[in-house]
VOGU-293296 format. One line per 4 residues: number of its first residue (from 1); their letters; for each residue x, y, z of N, C-alpha, C. Coordinates in steps of 0.02 Angstrom, whole numbers, plus 32768, in hexadecimal, padded with zeros to 4 digits. Layout:
# residues N
NUM = a = X Y Z X Y Z X Y Z | ... $
# end
This chain:
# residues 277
1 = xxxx = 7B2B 808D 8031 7B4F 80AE 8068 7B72 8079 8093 | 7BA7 806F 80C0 7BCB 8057 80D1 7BF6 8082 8106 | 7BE0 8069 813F 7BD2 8071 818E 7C33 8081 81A7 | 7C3E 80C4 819C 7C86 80C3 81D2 7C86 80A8 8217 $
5 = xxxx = 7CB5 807A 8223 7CA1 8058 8267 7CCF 8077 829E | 7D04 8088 8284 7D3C 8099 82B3 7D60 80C8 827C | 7D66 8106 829B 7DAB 8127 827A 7DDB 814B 82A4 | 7E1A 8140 8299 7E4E 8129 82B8 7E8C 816C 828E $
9 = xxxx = 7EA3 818F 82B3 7EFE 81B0 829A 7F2A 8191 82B0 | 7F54 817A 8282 7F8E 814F 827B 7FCB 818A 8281 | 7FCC 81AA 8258 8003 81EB 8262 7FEB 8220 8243 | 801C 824D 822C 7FED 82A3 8224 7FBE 8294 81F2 $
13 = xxxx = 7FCC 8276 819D 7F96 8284 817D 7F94 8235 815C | 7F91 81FE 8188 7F8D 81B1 817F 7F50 8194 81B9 | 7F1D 818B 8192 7EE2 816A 81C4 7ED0 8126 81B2 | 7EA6 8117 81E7 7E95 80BD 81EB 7E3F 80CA 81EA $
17 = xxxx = 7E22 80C2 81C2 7DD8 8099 81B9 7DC4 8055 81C8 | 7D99 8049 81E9 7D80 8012 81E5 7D23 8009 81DE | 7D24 7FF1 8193 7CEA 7FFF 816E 7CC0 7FB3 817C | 7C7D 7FB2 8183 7C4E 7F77 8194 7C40 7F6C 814E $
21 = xxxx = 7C51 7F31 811D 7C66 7F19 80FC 7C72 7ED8 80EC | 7C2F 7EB5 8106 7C30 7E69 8115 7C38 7E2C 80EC | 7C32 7E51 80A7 7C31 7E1C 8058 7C65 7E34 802F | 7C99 7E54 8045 7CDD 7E61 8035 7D0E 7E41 8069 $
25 = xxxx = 7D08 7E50 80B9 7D1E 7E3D 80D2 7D24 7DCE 80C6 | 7CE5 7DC5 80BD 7CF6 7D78 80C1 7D1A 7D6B 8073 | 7D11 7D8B 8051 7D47 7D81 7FF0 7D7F 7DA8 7FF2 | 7D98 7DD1 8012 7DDC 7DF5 8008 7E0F 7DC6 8038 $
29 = xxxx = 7E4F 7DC7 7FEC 7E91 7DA3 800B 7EC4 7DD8 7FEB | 7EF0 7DC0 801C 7F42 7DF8 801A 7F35 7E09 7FC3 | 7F42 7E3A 7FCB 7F55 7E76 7F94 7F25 7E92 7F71 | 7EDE 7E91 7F8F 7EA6 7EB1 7F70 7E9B 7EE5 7F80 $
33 = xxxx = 7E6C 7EFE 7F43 7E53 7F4F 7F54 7E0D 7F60 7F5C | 7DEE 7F9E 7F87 7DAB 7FAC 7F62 7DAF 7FFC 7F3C | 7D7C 8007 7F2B 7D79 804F 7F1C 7D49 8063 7F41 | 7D45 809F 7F56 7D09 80C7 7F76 7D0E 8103 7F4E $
37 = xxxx = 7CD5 811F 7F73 7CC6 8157 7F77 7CAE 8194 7FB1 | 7CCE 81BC 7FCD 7CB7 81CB 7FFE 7C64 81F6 8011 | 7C6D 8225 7FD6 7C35 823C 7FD8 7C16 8231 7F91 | 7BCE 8231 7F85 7BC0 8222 7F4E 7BD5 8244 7EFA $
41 = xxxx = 7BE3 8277 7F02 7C14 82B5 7ECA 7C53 82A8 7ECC | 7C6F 827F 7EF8 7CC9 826E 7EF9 7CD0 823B 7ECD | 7D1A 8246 7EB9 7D3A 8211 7E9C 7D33 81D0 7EB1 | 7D52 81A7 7E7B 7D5D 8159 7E9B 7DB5 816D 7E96 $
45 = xxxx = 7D9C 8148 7EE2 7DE8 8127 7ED9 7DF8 80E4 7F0E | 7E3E 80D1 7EFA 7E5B 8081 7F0B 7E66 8098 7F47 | 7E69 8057 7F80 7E88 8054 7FC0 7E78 7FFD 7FC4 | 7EDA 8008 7FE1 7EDC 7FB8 7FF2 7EB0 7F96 8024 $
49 = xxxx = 7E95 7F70 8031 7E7B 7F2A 805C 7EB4 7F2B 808F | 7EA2 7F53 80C7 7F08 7F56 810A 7EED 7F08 8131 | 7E94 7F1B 8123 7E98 7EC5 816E 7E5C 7EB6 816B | 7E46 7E80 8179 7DEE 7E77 8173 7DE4 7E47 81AD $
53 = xxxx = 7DAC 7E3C 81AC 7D79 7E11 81E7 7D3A 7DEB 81C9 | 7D39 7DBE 81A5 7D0F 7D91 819A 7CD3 7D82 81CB | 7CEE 7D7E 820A 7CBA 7D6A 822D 7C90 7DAA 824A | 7CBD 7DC8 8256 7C91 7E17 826F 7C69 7E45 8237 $
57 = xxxx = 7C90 7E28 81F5 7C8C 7E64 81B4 7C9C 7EB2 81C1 | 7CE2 7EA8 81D4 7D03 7EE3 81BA 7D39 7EF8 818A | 7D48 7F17 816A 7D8C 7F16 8147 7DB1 7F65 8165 | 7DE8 7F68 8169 7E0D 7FA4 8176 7E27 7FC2 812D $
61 = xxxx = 7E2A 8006 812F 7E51 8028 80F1 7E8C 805A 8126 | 7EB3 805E 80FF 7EEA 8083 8102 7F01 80C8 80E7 | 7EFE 810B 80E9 7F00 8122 80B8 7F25 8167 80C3 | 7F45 8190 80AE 7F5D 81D6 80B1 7F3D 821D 8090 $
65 = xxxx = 7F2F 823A 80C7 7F01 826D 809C 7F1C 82A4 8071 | 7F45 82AC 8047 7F5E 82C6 8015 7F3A 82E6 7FE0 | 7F1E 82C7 7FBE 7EDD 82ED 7F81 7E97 82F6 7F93 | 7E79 831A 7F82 7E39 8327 7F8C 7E07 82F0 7F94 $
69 = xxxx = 7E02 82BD 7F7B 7DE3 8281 7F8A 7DF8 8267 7FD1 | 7E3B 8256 7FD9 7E3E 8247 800B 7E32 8260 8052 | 7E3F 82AF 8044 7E27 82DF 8073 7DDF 82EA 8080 | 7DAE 82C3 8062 7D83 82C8 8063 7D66 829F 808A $
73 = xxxx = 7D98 824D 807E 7D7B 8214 809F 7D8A 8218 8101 | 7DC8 8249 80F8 7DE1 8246 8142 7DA1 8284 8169 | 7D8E 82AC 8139 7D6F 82C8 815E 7D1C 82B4 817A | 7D1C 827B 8166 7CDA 825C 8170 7CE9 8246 81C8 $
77 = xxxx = 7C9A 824C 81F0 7CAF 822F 822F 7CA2 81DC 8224 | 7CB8 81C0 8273 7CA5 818B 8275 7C6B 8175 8286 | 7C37 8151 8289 7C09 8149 8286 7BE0 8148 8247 | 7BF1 8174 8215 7BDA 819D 81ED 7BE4 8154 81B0 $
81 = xxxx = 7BD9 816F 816F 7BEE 814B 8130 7C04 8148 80EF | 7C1C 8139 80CF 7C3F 8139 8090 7C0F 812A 8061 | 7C06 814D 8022 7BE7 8157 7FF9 7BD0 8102 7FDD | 7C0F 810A 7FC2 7C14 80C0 7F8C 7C42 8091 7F9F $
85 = xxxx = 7C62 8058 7F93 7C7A 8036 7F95 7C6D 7FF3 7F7C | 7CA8 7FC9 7F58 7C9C 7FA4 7F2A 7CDB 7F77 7F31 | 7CEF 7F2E 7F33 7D19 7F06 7F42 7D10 7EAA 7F51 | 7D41 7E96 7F56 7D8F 7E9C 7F5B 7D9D 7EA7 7F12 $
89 = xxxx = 7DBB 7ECD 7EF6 7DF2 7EDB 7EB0 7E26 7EBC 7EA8 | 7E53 7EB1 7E6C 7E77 7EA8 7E6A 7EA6 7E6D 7E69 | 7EDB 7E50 7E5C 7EE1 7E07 7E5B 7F0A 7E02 7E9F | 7EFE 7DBE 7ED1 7F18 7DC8 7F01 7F69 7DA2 7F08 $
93 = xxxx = 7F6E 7DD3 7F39 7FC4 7DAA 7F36 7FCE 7D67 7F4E | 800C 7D37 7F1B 8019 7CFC 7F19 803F 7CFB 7F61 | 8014 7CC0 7F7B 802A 7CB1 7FBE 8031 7C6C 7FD2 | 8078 7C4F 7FD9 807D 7C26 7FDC 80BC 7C11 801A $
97 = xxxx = 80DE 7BC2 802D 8116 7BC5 8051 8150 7BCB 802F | 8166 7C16 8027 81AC 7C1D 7FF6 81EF 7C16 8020 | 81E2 7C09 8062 8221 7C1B 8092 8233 7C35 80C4 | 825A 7C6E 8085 8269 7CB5 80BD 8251 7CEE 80A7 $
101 = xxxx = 8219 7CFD 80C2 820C 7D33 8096 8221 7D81 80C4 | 8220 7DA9 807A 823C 7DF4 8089 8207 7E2C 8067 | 81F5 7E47 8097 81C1 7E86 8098 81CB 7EC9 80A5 | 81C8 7EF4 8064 81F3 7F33 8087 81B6 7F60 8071 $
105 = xxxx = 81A6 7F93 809B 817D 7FD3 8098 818C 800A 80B0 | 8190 804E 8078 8183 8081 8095 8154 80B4 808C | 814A 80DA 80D2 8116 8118 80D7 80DB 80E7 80EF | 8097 8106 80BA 8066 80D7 80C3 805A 80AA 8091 $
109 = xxxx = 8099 8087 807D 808F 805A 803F 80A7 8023 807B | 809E 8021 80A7 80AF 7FF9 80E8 8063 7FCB 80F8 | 8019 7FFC 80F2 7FF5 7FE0 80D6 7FD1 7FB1 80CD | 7FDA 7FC1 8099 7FD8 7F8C 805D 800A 7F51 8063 $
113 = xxxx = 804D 7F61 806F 8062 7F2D 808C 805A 7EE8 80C9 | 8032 7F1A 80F1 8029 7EED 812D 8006 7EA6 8128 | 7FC0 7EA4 8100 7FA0 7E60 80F1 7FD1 7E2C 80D1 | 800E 7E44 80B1 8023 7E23 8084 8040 7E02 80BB $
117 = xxxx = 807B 7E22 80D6 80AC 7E13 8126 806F 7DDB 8148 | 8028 7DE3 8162 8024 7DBD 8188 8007 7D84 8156 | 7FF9 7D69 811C 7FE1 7D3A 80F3 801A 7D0F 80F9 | 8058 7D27 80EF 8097 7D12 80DD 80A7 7CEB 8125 $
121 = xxxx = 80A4 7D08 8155 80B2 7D04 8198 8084 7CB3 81B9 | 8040 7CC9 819E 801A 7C82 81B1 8022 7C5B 817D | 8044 7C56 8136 8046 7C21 8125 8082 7BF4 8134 | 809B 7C0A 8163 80E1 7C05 818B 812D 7C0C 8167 $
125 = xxxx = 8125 7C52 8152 816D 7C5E 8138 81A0 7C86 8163 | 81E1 7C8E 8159 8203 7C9B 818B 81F3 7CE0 8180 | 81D9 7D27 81A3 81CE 7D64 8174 81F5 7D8A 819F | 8218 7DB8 816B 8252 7DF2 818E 8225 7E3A 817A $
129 = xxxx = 8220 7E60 8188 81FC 7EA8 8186 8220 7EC6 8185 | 8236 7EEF 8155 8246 7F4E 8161 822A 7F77 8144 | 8215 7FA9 8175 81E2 7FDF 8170 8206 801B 8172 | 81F3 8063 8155 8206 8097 8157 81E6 80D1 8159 $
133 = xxxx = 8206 8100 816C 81D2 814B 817A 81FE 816A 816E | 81EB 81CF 815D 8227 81EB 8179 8243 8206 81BD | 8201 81EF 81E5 8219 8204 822F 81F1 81D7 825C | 81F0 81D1 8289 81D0 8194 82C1 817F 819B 82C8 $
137 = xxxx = 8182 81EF 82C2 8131 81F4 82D7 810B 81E0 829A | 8139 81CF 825A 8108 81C9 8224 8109 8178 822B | 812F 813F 823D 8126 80F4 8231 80F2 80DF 824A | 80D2 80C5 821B 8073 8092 8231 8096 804B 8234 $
141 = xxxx = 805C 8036 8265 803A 7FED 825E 8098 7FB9 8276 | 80AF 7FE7 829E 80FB 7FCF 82B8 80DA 7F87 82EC | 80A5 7F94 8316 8090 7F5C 8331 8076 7F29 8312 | 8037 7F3C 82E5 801E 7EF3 82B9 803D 7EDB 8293 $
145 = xxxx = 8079 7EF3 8281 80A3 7EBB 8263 80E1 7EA8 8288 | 80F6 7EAE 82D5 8114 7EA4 82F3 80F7 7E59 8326 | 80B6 7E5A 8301 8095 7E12 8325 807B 7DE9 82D8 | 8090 7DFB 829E 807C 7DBE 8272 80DB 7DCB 822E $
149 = xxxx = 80F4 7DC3 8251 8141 7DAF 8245 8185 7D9B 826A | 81A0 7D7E 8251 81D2 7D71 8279 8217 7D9D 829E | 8218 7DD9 8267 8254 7DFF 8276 823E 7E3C 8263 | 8233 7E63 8282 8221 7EBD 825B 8268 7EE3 8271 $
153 = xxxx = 827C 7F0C 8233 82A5 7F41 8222 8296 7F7B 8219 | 8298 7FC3 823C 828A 7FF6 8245 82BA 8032 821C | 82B3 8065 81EF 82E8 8084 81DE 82B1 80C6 81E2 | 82D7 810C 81F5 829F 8139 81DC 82E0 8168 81AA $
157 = xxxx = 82E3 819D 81A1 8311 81E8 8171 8341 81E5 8190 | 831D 8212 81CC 831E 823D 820D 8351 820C 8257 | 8351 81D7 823C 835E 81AB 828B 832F 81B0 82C1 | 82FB 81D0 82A8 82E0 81D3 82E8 82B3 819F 8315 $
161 = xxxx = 82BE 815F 82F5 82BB 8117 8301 82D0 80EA 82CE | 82EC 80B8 8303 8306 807A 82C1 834E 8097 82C0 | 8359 806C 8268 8393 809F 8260 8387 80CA 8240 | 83CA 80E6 8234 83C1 8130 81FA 83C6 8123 81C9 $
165 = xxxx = 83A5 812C 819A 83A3 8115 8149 836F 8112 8132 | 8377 80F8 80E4 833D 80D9 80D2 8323 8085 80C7 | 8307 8064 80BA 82FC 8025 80B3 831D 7FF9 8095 | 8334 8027 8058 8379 7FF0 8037 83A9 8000 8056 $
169 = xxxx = 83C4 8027 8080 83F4 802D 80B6 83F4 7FF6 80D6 | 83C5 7FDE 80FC 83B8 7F9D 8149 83C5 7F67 80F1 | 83A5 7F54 80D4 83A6 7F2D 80A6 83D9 7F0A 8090 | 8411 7F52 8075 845F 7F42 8061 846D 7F2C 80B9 $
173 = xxxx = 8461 7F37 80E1 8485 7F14 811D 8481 7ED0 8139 | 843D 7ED3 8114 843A 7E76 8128 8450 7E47 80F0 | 845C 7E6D 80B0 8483 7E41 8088 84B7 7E34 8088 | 84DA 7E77 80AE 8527 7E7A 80B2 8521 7E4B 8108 $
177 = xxxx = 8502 7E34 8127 84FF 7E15 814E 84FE 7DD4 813D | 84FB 7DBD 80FC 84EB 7D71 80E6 8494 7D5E 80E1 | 8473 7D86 80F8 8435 7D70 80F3 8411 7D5B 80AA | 83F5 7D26 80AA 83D5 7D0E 807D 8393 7CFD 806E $
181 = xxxx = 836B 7D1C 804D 8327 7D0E 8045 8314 7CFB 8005 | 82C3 7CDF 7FFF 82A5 7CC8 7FC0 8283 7CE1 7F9D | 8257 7D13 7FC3 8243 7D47 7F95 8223 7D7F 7FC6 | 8220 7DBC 7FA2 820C 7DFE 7FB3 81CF 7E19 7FA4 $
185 = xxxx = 81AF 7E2E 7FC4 817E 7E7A 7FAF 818B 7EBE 7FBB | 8183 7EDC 7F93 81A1 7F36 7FA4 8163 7F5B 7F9A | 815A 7F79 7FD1 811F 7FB9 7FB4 8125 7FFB 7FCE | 812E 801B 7FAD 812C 807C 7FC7 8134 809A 7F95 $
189 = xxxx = 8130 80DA 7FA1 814B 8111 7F75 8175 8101 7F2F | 8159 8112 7EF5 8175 80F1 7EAE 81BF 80DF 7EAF | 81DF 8128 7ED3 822D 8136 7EC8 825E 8106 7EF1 | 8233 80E1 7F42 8247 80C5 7F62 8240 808B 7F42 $
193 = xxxx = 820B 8075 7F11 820E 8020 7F04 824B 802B 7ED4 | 8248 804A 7EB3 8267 8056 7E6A 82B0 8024 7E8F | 82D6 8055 7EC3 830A 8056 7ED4 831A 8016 7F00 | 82E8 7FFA 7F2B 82E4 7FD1 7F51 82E6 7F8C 7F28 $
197 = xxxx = 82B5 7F87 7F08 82A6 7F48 7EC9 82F0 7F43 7EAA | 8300 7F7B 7E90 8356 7F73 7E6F 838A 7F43 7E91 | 837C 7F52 7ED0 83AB 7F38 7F04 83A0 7EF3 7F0C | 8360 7EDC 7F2F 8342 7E9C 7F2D 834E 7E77 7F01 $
201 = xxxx = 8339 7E87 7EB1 8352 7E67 7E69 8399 7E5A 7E7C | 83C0 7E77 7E6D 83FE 7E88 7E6A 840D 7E3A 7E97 | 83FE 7E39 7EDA 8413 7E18 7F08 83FE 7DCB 7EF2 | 83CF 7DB1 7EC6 83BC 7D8E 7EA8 8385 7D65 7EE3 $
205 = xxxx = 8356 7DA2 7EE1 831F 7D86 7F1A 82E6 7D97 7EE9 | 82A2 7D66 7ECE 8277 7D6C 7EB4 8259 7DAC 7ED6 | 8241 7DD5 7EAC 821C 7E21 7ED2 81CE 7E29 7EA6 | 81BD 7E37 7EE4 8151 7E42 7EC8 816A 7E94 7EE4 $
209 = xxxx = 8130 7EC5 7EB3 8130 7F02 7EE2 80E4 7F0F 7EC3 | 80C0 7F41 7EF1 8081 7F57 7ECF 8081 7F9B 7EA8 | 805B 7FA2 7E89 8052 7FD1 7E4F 8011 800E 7E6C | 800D 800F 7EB3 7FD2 801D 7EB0 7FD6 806D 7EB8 $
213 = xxxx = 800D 808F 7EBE 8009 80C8 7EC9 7FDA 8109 7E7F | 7FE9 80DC 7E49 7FE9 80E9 7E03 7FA2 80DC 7DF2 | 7F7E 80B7 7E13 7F32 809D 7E1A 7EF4 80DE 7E1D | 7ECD 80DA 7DD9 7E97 8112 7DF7 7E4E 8100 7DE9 $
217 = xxxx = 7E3C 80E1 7DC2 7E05 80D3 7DA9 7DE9 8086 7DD7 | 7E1A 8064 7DC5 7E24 801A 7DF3 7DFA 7FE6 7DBA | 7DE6 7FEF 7D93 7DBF 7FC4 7D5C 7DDB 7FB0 7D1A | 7E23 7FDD 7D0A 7E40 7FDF 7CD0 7E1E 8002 7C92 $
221 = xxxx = 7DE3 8027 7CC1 7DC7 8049 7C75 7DE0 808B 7C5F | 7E08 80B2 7C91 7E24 80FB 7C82 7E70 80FE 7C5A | 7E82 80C6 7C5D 7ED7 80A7 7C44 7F06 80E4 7C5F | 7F01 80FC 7CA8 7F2A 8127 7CD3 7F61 8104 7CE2 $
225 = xxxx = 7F56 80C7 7CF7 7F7B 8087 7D1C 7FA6 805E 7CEB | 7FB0 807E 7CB1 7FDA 8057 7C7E 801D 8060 7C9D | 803C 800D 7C8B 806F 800D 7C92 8099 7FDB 7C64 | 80C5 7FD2 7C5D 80F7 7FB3 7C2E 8122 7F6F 7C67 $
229 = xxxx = 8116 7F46 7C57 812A 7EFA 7C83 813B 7EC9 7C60 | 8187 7EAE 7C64 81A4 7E7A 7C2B 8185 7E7E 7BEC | 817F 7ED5 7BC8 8182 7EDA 7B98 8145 7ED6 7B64 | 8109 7ED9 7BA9 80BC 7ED4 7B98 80A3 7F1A 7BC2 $
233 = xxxx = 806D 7F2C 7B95 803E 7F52 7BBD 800E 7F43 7BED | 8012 7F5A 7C31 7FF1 7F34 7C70 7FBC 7F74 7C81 | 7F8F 7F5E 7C9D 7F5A 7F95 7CC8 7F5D 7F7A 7D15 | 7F95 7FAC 7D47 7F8F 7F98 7D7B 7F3F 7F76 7DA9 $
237 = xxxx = 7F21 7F92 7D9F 7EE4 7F8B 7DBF 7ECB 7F3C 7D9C | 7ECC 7F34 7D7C 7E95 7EED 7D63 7ED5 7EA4 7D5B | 7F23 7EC4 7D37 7F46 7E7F 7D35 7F6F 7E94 7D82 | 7F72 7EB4 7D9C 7F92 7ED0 7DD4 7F58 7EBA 7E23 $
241 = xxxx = 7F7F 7EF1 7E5F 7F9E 7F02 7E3E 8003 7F0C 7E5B | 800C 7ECD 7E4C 8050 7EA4 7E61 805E 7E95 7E2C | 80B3 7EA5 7E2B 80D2 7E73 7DDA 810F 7E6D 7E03 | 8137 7E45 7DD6 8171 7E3D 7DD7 81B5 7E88 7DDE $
245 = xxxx = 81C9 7EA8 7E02 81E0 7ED5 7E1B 8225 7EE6 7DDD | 8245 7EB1 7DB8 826A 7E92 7D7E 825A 7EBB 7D4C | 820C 7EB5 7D38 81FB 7EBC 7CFA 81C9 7F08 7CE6 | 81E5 7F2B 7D2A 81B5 7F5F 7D17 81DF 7FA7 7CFE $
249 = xxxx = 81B5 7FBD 7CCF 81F2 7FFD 7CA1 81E2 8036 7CF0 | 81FF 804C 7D12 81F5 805F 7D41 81EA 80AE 7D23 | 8225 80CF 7D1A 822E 810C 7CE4 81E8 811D 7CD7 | 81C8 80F9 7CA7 8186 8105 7C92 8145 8114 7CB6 $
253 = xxxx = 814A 80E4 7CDA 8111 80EA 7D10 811B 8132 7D43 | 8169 814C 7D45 8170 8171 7D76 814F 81AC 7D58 | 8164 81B7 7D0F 8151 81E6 7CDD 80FC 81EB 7CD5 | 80CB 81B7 7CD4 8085 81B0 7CD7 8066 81C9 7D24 $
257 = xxxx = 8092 81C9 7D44 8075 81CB 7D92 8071 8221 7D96 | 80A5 8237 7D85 80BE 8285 7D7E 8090 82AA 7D5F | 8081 828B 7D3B 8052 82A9 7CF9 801A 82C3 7D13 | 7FF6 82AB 7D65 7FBA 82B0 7D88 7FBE 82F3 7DA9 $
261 = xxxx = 8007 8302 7DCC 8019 8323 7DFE 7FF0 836A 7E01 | 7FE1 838B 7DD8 7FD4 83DD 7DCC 7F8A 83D7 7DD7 | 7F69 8392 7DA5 7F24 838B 7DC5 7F1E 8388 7E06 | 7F3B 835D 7E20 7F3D 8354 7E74 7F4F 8380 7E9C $
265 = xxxx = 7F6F 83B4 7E9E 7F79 83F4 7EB6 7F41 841E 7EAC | 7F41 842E 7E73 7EEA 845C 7E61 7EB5 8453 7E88 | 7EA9 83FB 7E88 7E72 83E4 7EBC 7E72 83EA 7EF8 | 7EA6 83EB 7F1A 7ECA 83E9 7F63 7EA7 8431 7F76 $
269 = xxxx = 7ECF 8456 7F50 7EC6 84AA 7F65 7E81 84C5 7F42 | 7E4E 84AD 7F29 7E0B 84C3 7F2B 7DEA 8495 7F7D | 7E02 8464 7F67 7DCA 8452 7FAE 7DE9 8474 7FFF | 7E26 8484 8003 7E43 84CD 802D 7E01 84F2 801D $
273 = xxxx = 7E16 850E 8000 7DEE 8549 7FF5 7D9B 8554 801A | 7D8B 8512 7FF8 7D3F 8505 8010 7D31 84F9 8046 | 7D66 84D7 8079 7D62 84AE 80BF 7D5B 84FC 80CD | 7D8B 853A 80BB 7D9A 856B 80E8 7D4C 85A5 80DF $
277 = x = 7D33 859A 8098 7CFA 85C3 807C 7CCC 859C 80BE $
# end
């Protein structure tokens, strides 16, 4: 069991955990995962490493309550505890002094992004941020990464902060501005990297993005997380779960992700049911 220390609403269905977690917290670096479990009959599932505390032993999760698992975890109080948990996962992201670096996130693939932004940030790179939502009340974590980067960029749908657009919108503007960077991370929503990564490539800026949306098992033993990468078969979760943004059959993965959807609905609307029984 594993002690909720703080739980926290970020926006309507995006919350902040902070789990007591003292022998993860001192081994987890940017881009790791754990799996939990919330109650002992629930699923496993992945959630990024958003921030940790070595010395206190805490780690924060990030997460949106969307499927039944997750709705399960939000509905736990604080104080209270999480079934299982198991970590750090995953291979962590390469962090080094590349420059200028460029970090783009949207929704709550923002995240998962954030450890990366501030790793990058203290190993003293120049870091530019753009973040996205579709409306103001939905953008997280606008402050903690407004104190571990150098430049944050705001876009939401709606305009209803930032500018109006989406992320490769502000993006194409700072290229068409002359801006030049060394390399990128992208994380959100499949359809947003898909499109975003295109752009970045294109612009001839090295691009990392994570794979983690596609993530279910987190061990590589269910082969859910298959994906196709410069022309090899990858298991986000164990060689992941970051690749090269270049080399991923995107198409495919979008097609494997889809494939879940009807399960995940089914589940959604029985545990309705039950909250209301």
């Amino acid at each position: 069991m594993t002690k909720i220390l703080k739980k926290e609403q970020l926006s309507e269905t995006v919350w902040r955990f902070r789990l007591h977690a003292p022998r993860i917290a001192g081994k987890r670096r940017a881009g790791q995962f754990i799996i939990l479990r919330p109650l002992g009959d629930s699923e496993r599932i992945p959630l990024t490493i958003a921030n940790a505390d070595a010395s206190e032993g805490w780690i924060d999760i990030i997460f949106q309550a969307v499927g039944k698992t997750t709705m399960q975890l939000r509905d736990l109080d604080e104080g209270g505890s999480v079934s299982d948990l198991v970590g750090p996962l995953g291979k962590p992201t390469h962090i080094k002094m590349f420059g200028r670096a460029l970090c783009i996130g949207g929704g709550v693939g923002v995240a998962p992004l954030y450890p990366i932004i501030s790793a990058l940030f203290e190993a003293g790179n120049d870091v530019t941020t753009i973040i996205g939502a579709r409306t103001k009340e939905l953008v997280i974590l606008e402050d903690d990464i407004k104190a571990s980067c150098n430049h944050l960029l705001i876009a939401t749908d709606d305009g209803s902060y930032g500018a109006k657009g989406f992320v490769s919108d502000v993006f194409n503007g700072l290229i068409d501005a002359g801006e030049k960077f060394d390399v990128a991370f992208v994380i959100g929503p499949v359809i947003m990297m898909k499109v975003t990564t295109a752009l970045t490539v294109a612009a001839g800026i090295k691009t990392y993005t994570s794979l983690n949306p596609i993530m279910i098992d987190g061990t590589g033993m269910c082969g859910g997380c298959r994906v196709t990468v410069g022309g090899q078969t990858k298991f986000a979760c164990v060689d992941g779960p970051e690749f090269d943004a270049s080399q991923i059959v995107w198409d495919e993965m979008i097609s494997r992700l889809n494939a879940y959807k009807s399960f995940e609905a089914q589940a959604r609307e029985n545990y309705h049911k039950c909250k209301i029984a």
